[in-house]
C-alpha positions, 0 to 999 in steps of 0.5 A, a space after each residue: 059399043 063405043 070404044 075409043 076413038 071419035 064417033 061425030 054425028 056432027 052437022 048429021 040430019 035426023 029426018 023422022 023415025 026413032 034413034 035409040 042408044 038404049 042399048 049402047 055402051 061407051 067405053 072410052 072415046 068421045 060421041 059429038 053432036 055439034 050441029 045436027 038437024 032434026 026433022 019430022 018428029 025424030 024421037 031419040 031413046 038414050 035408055 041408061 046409058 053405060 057411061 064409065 067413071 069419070 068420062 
């Protein structure tokens, strides 16, 4: 769960294998992805989201 506050994967680097969200609730705050790298076939899985109203 994301709950307020900031979570920054900014300037991060993905290197292969599998990101999953799909089970990740957001309720508030803000989730950055400013500049990431991705290498070697990273694969991401948002699922459905739970992103409230209005965010």
């Amino acid at each position: 769960m994301f709950s307020r506050g900031t979570v920054d994967f900014g300037s991060a680097v993905f290197s292969g294998g599998t990101v999953t969200f799909e089970r990740a609730t957001l309720t508030g705050g803000t989730v950055t992805f400013d500049d990431p790298t991705f290498r070697g076939g990273t694969v991401f899985e948002w699922g459905p989201l739970s992103v409230p109203a209005g965010a």
